[in-house]
C-alpha positions as CSV (number, residue, x, y, z in Angstrom):
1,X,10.2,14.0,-2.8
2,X,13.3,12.3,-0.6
3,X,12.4,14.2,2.2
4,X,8.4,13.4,2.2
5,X,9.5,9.5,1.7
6,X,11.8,9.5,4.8
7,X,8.7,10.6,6.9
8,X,6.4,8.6,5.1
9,X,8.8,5.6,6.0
10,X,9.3,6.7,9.8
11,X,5.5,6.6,10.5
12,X,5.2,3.6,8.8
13,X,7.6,1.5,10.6
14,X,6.2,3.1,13.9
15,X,3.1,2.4,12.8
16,X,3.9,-1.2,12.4
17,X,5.5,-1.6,15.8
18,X,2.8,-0.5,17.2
19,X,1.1,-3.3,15.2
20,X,-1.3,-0.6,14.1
21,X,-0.5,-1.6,10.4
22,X,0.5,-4.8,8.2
23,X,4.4,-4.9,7.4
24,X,3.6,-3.6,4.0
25,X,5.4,-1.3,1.4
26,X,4.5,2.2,1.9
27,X,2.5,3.0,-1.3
28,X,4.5,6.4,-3.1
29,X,2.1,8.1,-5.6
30,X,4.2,10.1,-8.0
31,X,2.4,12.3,-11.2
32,X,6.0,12.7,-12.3
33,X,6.8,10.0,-14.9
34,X,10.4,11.5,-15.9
35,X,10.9,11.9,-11.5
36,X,10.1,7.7,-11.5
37,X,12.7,7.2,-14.5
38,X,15.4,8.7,-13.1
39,X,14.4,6.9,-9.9
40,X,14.6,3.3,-11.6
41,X,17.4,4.5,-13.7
42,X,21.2,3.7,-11.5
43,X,23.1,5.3,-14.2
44,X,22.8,8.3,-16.1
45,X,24.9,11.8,-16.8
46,X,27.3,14.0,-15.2
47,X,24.5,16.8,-14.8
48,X,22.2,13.8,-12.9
49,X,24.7,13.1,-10.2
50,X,23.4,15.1,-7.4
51,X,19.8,14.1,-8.3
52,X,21.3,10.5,-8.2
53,X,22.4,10.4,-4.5
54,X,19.1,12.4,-3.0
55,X,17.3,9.4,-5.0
56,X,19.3,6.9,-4.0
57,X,17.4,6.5,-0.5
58,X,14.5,5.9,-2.6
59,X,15.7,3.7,-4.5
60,X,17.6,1.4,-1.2
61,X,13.9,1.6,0.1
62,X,12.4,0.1,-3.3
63,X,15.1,-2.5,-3.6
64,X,14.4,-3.3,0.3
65,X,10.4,-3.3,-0.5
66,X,9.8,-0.9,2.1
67,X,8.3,1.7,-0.5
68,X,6.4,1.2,-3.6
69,X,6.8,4.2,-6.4
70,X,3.5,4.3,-8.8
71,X,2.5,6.8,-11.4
72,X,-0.7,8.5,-10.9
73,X,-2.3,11.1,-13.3
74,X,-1.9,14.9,-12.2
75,X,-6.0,14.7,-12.3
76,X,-5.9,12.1,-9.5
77,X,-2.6,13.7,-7.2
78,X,-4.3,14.2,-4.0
79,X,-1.4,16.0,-2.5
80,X,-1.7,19.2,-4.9
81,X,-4.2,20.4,-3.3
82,X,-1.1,21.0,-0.7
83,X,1.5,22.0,-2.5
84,X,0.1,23.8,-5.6
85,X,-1.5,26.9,-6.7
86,X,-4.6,25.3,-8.6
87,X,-7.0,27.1,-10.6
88,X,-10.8,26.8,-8.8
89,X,-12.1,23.7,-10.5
90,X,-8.8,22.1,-9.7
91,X,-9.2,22.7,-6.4
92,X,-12.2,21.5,-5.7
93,X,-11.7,18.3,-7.9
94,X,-8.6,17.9,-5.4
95,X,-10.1,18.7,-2.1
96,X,-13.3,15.9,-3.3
97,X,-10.3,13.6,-3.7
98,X,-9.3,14.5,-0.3
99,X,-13.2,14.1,0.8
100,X,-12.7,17.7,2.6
101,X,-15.5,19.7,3.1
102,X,-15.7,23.7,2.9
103,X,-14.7,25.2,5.9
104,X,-18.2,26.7,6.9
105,X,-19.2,23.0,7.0
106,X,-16.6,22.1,10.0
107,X,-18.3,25.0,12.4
108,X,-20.5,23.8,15.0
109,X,-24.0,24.6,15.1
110,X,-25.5,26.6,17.7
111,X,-27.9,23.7,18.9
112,X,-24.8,21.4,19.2
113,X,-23.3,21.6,22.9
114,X,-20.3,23.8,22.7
115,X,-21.8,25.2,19.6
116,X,-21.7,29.2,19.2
């Protein structure tokens, strides 16, 4: 999740030097509700402590509002569809969310220039 954030927050920033985008928070969608505990949570046990400091970035970006962490419902995560194996209806619930088509859809058609 740290690492994902830290790119999220690079484009962003170049995005808004570029003055592409408004200098807003970058919007983090997490289906984890335990994950965005421990993230609000500064304290916690010994067995935490390594999970502490890789969330600590996230947490310096929060307390800098450069990132915003919100719970979504697995149903709604857009980014399984990338990094999980989903059962069929899953899949195609996620890639709608992601309004991506079926590959066979993306070909060109013969009577388009270029097409085959």
């Amino acid at each position: 999740m740290t690492e994902v954030l830290r790119l999220a927050t690079a484009i962003a920033a170049n995005l808004r030097d570029m003055k592409l985008i408004a200098d807003l928070p970058v919007p983090f969608y997490v289906d984890n509700e335990p994950a965005i505990q421990m993230i609000n949570s500064i304290s916690g046990t010994k067995l935490r402590k390594t999970i502490r400091i890789r969330h600590h970035y996230i947490q310096t970006e929060m307390a800098e509002a450069r990132v915003e962490v919100s719970h979504i419902p697995t149903a709604l995560q857009k980014a399984d569809v990338m990094t999980k194996p989903l059962a069929r209806i899953q899949f195609l619930r996620a890639r709608q969310l992601l309004a991506m088509t079926s590959p066979s859809s993306c070909l060109p058609l013969a009577t388009e220039p270029g097409g085959v």
